[in-house]
C-alpha positions as CSV (number, residue, x, y, z in Angstrom):
1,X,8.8,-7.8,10.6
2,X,8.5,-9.4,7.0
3,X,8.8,-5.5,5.6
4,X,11.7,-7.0,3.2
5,X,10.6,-9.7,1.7
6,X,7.2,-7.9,1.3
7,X,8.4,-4.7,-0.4
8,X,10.6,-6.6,-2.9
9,X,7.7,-8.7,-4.0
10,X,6.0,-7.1,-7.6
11,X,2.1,-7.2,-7.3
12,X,1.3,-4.0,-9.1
13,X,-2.6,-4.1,-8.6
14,X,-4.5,-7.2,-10.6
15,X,-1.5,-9.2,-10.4
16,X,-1.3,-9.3,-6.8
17,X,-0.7,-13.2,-6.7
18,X,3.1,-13.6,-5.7
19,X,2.1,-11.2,-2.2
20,X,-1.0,-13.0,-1.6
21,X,1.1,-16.7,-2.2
22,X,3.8,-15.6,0.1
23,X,1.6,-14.3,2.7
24,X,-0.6,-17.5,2.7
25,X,2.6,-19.8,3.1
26,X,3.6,-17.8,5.8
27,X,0.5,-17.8,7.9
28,X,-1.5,-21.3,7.0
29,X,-0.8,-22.8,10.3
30,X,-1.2,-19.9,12.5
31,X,-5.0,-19.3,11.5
32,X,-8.0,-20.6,12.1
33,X,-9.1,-20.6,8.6
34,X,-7.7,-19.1,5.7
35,X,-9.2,-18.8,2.5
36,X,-8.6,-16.7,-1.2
37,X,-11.9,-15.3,-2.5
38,X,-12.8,-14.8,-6.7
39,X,-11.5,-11.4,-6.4
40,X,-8.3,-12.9,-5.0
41,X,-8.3,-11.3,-1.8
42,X,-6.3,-13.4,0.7
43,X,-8.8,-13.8,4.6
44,X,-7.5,-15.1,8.0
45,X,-9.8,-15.7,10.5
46,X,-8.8,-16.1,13.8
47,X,-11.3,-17.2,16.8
48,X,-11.7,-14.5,19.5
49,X,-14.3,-14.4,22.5
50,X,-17.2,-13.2,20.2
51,X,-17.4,-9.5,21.4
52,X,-17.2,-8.2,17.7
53,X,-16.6,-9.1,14.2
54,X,-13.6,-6.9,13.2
55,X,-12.1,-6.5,10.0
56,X,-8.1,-5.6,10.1
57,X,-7.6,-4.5,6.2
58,X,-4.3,-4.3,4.7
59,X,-3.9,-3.8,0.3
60,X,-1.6,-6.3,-1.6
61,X,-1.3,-4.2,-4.2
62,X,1.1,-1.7,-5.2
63,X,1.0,0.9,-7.9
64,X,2.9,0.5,-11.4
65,X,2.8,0.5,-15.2
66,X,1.8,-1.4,-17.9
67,X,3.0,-2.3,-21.8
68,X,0.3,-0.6,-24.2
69,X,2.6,-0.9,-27.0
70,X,5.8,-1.8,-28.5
71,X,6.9,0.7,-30.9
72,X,8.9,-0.4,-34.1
73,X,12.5,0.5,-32.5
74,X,11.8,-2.0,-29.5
75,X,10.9,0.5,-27.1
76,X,7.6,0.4,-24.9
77,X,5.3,2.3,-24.1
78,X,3.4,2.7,-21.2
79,X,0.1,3.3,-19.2
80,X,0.6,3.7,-15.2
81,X,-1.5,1.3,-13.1
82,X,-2.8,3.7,-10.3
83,X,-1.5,7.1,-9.2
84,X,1.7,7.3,-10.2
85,X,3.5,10.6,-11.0
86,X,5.7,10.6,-14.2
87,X,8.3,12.9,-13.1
88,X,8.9,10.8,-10.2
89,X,9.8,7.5,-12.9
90,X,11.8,9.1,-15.5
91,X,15.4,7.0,-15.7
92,X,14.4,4.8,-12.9
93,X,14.9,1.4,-13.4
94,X,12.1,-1.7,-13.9
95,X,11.2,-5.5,-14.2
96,X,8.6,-6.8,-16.5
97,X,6.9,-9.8,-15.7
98,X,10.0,-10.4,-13.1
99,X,12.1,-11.3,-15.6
100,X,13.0,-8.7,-18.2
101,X,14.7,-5.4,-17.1
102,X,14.7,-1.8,-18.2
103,X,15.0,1.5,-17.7
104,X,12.5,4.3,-18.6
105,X,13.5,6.8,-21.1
106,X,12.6,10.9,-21.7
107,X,15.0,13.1,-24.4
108,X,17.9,14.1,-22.4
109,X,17.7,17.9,-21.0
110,X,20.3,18.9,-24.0
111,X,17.1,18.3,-26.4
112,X,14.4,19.9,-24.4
113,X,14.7,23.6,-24.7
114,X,11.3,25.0,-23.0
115,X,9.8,21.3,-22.3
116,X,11.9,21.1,-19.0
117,X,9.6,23.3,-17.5
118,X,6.6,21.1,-18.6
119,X,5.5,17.4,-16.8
120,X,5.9,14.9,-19.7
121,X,3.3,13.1,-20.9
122,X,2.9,9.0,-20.5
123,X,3.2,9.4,-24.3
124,X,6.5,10.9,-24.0
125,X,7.9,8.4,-22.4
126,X,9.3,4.8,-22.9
127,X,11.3,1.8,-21.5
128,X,14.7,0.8,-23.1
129,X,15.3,-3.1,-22.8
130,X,17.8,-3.1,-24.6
131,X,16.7,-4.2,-28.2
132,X,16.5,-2.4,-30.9
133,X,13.8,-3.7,-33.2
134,X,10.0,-4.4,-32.7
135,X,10.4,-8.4,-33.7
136,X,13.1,-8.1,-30.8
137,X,10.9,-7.0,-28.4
138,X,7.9,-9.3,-29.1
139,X,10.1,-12.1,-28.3
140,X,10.4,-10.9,-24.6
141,X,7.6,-8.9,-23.7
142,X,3.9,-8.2,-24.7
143,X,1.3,-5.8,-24.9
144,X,-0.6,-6.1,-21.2
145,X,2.3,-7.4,-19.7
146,X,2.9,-5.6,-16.0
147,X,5.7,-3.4,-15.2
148,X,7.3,-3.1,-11.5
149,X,9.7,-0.6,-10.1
150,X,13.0,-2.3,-9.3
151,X,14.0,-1.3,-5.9
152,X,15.4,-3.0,-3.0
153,X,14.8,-2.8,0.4
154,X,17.6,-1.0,2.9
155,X,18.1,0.5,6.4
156,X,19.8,3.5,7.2
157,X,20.3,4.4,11.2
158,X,16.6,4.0,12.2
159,X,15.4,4.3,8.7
160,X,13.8,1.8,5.7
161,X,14.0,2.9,2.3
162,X,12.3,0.3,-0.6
163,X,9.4,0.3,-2.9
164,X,5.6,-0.5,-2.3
165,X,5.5,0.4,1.5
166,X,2.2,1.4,0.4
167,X,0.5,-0.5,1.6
168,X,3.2,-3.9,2.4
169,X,3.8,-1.9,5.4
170,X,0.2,-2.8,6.4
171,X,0.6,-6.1,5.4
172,X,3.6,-6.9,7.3
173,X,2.0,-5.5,10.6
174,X,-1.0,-7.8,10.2
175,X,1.8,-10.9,9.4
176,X,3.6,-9.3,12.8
177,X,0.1,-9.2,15.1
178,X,-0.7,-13.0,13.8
179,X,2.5,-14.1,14.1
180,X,2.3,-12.7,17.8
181,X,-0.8,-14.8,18.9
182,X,-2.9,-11.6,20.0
183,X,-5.6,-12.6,22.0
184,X,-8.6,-10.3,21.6
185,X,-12.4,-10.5,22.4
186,X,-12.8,-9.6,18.9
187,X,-13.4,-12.5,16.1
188,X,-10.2,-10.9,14.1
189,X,-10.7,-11.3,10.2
190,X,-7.4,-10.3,8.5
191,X,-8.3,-9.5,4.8
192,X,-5.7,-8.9,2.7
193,X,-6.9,-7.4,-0.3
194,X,-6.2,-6.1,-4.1
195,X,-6.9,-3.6,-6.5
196,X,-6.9,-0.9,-4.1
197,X,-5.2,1.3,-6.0
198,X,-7.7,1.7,-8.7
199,X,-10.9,2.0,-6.8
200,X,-10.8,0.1,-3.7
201,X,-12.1,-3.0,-5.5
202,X,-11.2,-5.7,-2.9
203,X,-12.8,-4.7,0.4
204,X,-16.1,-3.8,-1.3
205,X,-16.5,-7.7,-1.7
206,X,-14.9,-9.0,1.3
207,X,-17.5,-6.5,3.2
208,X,-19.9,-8.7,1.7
209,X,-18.8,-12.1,2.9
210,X,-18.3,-11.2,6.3
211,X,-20.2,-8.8,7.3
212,X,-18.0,-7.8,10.2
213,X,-19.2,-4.9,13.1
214,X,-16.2,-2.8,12.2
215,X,-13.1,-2.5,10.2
216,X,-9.9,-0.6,10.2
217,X,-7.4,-0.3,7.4
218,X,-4.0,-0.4,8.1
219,X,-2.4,1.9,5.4
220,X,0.8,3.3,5.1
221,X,0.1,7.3,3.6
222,X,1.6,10.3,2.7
223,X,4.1,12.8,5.1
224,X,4.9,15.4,3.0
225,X,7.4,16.7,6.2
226,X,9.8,18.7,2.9
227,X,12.1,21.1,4.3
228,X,10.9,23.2,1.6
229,X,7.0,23.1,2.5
230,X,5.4,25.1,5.3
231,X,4.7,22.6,8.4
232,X,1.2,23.6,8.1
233,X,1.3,21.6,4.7
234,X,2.6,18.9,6.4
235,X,0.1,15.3,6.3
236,X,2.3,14.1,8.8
237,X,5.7,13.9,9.9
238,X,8.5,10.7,10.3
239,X,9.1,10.3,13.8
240,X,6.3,11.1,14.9
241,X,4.2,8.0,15.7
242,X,1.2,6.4,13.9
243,X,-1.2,8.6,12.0
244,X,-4.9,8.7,13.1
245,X,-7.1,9.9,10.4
246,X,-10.4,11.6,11.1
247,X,-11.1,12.7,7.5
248,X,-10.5,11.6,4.1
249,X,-11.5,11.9,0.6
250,X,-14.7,10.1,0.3
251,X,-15.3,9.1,4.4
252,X,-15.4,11.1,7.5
253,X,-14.3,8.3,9.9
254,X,-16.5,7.2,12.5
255,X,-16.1,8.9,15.5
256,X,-16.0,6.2,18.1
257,X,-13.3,3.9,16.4
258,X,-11.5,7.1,15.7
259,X,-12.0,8.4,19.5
260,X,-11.2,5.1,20.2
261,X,-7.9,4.9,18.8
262,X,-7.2,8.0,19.9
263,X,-7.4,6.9,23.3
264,X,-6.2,3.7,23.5
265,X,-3.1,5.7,22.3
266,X,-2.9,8.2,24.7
267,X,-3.9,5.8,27.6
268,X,-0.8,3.3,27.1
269,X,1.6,6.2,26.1
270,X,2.2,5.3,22.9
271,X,3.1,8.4,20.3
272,X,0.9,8.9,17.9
273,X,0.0,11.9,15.4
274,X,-3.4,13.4,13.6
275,X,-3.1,12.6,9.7
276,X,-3.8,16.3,8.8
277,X,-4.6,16.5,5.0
278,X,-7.9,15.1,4.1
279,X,-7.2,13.9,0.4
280,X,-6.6,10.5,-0.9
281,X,-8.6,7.7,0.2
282,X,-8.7,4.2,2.1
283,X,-10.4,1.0,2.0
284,X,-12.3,2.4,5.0
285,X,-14.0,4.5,2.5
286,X,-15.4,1.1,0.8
287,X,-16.1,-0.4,4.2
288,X,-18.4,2.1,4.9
289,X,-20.0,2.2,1.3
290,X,-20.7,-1.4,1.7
291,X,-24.4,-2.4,1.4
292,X,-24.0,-3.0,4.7
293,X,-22.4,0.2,6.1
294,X,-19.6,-0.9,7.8
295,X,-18.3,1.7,10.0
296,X,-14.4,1.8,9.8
297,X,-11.8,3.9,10.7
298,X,-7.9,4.1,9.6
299,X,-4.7,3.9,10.7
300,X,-0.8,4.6,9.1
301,X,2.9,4.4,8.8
302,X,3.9,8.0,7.4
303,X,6.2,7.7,4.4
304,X,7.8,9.9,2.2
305,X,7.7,9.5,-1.3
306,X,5.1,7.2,-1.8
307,X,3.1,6.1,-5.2
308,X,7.2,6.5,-6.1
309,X,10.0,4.1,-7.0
310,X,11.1,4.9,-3.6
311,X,9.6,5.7,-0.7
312,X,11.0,6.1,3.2
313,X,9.5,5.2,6.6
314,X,10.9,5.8,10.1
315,X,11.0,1.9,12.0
316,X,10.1,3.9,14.8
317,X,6.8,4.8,13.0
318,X,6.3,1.1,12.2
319,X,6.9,-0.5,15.7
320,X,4.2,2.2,17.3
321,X,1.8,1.3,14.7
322,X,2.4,-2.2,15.0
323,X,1.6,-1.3,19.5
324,X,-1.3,0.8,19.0
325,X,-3.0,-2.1,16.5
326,X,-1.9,-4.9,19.3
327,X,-2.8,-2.7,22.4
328,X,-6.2,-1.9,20.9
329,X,-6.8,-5.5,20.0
330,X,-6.0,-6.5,23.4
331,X,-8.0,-4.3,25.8
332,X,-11.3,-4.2,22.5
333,X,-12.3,-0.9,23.7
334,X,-15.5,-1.0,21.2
């Protein structure tokens, strides 16, 4: 599992180049051919018996922020870079450029009277790093510089806590099936891809290139298992096994690599679980909007927290991913 080293890289999405380096060092000599498009997505291709072209998609990318200005006390502000939620960030600590820290600011609760109440605006907030003039600033940072959340990666019991799980989870479990020398009758193209996180950029063009039969996305998405929310609410649960999605914003997943899935699943005993709210979207979605119309479906780590500075996954989740993926390689059911 290279979870670790994965999650503590920064490649908040257009700067994805530091995942996409380490990835490629790792899995140069275990490929067939290997080769970084103009987008900058990184694609493995390993030989199988010719039954199929199959995609296996995983997203480099993880969401963030970005300078947009740098006010006359020193301070920054700040756009985010994909879906992130500005409650969630507020006195959480970050790394620009990987080499200067902060923290990001909002009036303390003293000063807010109503305005607790209220979600702050991106406007309302800042990053401290520690200077105290705008010439000081310039010196260190600069407008369109990147901004990553600065959180390490840690196990608790049967537990992983870190940043970016969405989606290095997925990338890690592709690193874990090449590293394992699946065989499969499939000709297996592992494309590991940017800018997902603003608009699926990167598998509209490696759709292009290759062409493949069919592709599944390897995601890492949403559980939403709170105490506090009814389990109906739930997307999915921690514990519970990969999640199988049938439905999501944008795509309704083919049925025979979804049926498939299902039953390669139930067939080899391995748990699994329905991802049961339909919103928020995949590269899948892009597969299939391809010129080519390339049916996909999806599979996914749960997590809580994600699109956060911290998000959690169950290892049990990740190794059952990790078996359904390899046991659905190996018997190529499509």
């Amino acid at each position: 599992m290279f979870l670790k080293e994965l999650s503590e890289l920064n490649g908040v999405s257009g700067n994805e180049e530091k995942v996409r380096e380490f990835i490629k060092e790792k899995i140069k000599d275990k490929v067939d051919k290997l080769w970084v498009d103009r987008m900058g997505n990184l694609i493995a291709y390993k030989k199988g018996k010719g039954k199929a072209k199959v995609v296996l998609d995983a997203h480099m990318d993880e969401v963030g922020l970005m300078i947009v200005n740098i006010n006359d006390d020193g301070s920054l502000a700040f756009a985010p870079v994909g879906g992130v939620d500005p409650r969630v960030i507020i006195g959480k600590k970050v790394i620009i450029n990987d080499k200067v820290k902060g923290v990001i600011g909002y009036k303390a609760i003293h000063l807010q009277k109503d305005d607790y109440l209220r979600t702050p605006e991106y406007s309302q907030l800042s990053i401290d790093i520690g200077v105290s003039s705008k010439s000081e600033a310039e010196k260190k940072v600069k407008i369109g510089d990147y901004v990553s959340f600065l959180t390490k990666y840690r196990e608790i019991g049967n537990f992983a806590t870190g940043k970016a799980f969405d989606d290095r989870g997925g990338c890690s479990i592709l690193l874990d099936i090449i590293f394992n020398n699946i065989e499969s009758d499939y000709d297996l193209y592992f494309a590991f891809v940017v800018q997902e996180e603003t608009g699926l950029r990167g598998a509209a063009v490696v759709s292009e290139q290759i062409k493949p039969d069919f592709a599944i996305a390897l995601e890492t998405t949403t559980a939403g298992d709170n105490p506090e929310l009814e389990k109906e609410h739930w997307a999915t649960h921690l514990g519970d096994g990969p999640a199988i999605t049938f439905l999501h914003s944008g795509y309704a997943i083919d049925h025979r690599i979804f049926e498939a899935l299902v039953k390669t699943a139930q067939k080899h005993n391995i748990p699994f679980q329905y991802k049961r709210r339909t919103a928020g979207g995949t590269d899948a979605a892009r597969y299939a909007r391809s010129i080519y119309g390339v049916p996909a479906g999806v599979v996914s780590i749960p997590s809580r927290y994600i699109h956060s500075p911290l998000s959690v996954i169950n290892l049990s989740d990740y190794n059952n991913t990790y078996l359904l993926i390899k046991t659905f390689l190996e018997k190529s059911p499509i």
